[in-house]
RODO-2510 file (C-alpha; in nm, 4 decimals, decimal comma):
residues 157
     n   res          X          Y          Z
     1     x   -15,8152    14,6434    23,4038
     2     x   -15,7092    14,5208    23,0670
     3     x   -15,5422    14,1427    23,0122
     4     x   -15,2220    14,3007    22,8749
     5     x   -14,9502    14,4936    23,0679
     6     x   -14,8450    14,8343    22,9504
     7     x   -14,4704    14,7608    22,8179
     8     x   -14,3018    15,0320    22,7017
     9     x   -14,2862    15,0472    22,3203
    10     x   -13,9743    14,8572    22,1527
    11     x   -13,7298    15,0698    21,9133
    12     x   -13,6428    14,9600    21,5698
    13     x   -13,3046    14,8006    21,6715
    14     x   -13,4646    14,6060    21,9262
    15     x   -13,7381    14,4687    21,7785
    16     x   -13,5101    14,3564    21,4201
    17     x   -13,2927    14,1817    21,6902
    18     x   -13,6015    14,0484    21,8689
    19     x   -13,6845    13,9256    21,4854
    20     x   -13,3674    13,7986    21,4608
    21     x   -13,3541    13,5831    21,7570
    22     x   -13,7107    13,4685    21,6571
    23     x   -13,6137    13,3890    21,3597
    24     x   -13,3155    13,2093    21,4461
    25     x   -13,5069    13,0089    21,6817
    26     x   -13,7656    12,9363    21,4365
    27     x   -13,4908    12,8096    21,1975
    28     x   -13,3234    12,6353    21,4754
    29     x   -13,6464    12,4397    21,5552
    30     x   -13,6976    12,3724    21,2049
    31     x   -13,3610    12,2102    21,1634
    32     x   -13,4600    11,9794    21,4715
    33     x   -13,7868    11,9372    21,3454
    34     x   -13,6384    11,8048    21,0270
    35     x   -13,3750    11,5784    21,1842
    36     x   -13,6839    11,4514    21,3935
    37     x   -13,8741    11,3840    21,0549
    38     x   -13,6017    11,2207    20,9440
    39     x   -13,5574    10,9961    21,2420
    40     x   -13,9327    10,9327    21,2480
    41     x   -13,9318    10,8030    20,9013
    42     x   -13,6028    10,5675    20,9902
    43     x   -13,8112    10,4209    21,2500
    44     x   -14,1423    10,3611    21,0531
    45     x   -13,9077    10,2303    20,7468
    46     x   -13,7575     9,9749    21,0319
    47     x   -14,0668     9,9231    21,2132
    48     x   -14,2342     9,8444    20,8318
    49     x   -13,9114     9,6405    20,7355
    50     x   -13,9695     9,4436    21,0829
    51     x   -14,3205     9,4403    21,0704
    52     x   -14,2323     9,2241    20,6615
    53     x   -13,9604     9,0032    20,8542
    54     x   -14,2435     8,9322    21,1044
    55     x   -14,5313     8,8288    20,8609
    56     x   -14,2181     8,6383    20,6863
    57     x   -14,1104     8,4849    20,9977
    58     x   -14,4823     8,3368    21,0448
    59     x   -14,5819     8,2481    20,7049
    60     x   -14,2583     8,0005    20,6873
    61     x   -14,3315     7,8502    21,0779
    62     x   -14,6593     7,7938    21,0035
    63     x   -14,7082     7,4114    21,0057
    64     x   -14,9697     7,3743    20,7373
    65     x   -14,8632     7,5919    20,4777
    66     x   -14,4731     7,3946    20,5629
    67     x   -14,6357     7,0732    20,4907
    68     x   -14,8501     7,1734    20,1984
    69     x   -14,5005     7,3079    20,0674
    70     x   -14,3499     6,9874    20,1389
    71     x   -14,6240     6,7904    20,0206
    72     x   -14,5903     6,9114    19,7037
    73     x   -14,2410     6,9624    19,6709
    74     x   -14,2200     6,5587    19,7304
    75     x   -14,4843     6,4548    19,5336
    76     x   -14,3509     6,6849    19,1977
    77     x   -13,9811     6,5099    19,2798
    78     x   -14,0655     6,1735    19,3868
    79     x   -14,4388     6,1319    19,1318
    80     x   -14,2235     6,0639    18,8289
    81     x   -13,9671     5,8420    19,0332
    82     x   -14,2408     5,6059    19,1681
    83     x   -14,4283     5,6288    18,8459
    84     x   -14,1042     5,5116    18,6458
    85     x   -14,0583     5,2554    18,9187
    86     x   -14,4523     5,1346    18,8609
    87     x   -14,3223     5,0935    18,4872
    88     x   -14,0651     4,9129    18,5971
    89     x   -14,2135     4,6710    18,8318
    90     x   -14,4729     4,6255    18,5306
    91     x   -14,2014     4,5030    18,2967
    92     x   -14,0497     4,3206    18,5491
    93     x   -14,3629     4,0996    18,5753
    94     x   -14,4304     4,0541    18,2091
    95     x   -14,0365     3,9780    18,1453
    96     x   -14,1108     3,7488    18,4595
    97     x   -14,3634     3,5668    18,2701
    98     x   -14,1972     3,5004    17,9348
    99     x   -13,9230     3,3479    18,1600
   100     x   -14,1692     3,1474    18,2905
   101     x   -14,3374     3,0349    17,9716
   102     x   -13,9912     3,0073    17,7910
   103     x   -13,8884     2,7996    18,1321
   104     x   -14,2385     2,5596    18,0400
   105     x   -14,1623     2,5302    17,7147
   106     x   -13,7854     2,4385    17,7669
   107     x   -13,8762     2,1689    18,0635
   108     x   -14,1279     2,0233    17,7723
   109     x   -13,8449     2,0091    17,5139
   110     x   -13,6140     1,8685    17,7425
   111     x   -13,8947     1,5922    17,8370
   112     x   -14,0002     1,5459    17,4607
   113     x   -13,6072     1,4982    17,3673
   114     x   -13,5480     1,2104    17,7126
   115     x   -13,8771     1,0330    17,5858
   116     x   -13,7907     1,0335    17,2163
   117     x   -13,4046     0,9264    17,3597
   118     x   -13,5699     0,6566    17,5841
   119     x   -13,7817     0,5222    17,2677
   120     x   -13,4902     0,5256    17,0734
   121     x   -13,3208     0,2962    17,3504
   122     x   -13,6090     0,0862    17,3171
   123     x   -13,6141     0,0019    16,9729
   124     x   -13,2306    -0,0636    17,0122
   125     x   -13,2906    -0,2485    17,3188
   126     x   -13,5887    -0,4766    17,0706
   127     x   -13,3582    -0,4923    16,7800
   128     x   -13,1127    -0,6590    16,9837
   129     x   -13,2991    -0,9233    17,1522
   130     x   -13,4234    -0,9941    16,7692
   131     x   -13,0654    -1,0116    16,6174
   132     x   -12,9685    -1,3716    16,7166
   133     x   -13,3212    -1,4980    16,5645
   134     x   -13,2452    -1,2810    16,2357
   135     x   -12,8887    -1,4480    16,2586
   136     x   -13,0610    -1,7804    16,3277
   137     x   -13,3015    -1,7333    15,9960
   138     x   -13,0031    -1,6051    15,8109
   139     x   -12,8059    -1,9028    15,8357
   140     x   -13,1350    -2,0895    15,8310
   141     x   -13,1834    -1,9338    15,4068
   142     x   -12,8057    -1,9955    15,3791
   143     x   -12,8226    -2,3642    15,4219
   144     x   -13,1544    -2,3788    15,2516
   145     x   -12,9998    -2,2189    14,9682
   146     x   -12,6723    -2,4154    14,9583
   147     x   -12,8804    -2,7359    14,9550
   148     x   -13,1210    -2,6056    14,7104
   149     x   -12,9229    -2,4011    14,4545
   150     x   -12,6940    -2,7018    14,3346
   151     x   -12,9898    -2,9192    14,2718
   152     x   -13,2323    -2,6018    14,0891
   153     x   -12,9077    -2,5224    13,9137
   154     x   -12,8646    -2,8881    13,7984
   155     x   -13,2310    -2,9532    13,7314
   156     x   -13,2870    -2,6459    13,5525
   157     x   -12,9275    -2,6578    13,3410
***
């Protein structure tokens, strides 16, 4: 027995409608195979776009790389701050020390200027005790003299 029926044989009408339907099937399936495709590729462009987001997503919560990015973000904002504020802090100290030595220098004036002052007060202080006695030998030559000039003067006429 053979695999295939006997079927009666088709006329040409039937079989260029037969072709017909086929065909419009085949186009039909087509068409859906297309929107399909064109679904599909919607999905992998989403599932690719997620799949971006994702990596994304885990490359910004990853603590390490965060605080490497953090790390350096602070230390190129804040390594010319604290190195200005170094320079500062150095200038401070040397301006510090002038004060200091201008501060010595002024306290060694000032005691140079009360000892010269108190010197000063001495010699006053001497001259005054020694006045009377100059007074004293003043009037001392002036009564010499007044005794002695009349008689040289009349001696030596």
């Amino acid at each position: 027995m053979p695999d295939q029926p006997d079927l009666p044989a088709l006329s040409d009408d039937d079989l260029r409608e037969t072709l017909d339907l086929m065909a419009t099937a085949v186009a039909s399936m087509s068409d859906r195979i297309d929107d399909l495709t064109a679904v599909a590729d919607k999905q992998i462009k989403v599932a690719t776009e997620a799949r971006i987001a994702a990596f994304a997503a885990r490359d910004q919560t990853n603590p390490k790389k965060y605080g490497d990015l953090l790390g350096q973000t602070l230390d190129s904002h804040l390594g010319a701050t604290a190195d200005a504020m170094t320079e500062i802090v150095r200038r401070l100290g040397v301006q510090t020390d002038k004060t200091i030595g201008a501060l010595a220098k002024s306290e060694d004036d000032r005691s140079s200027a009360y000892r010269a002052l108190f010197e000063r007060e001495q010699k006053a202080d001497r001259l005054k005790s020694r006045l009377p006695w100059f007074g004293l030998g003043a009037l001392v030559v002036a009564l010499v003299l007044t005794v002695t000039l009349p008689r040289f003067l009349a001696s030596n006429a």
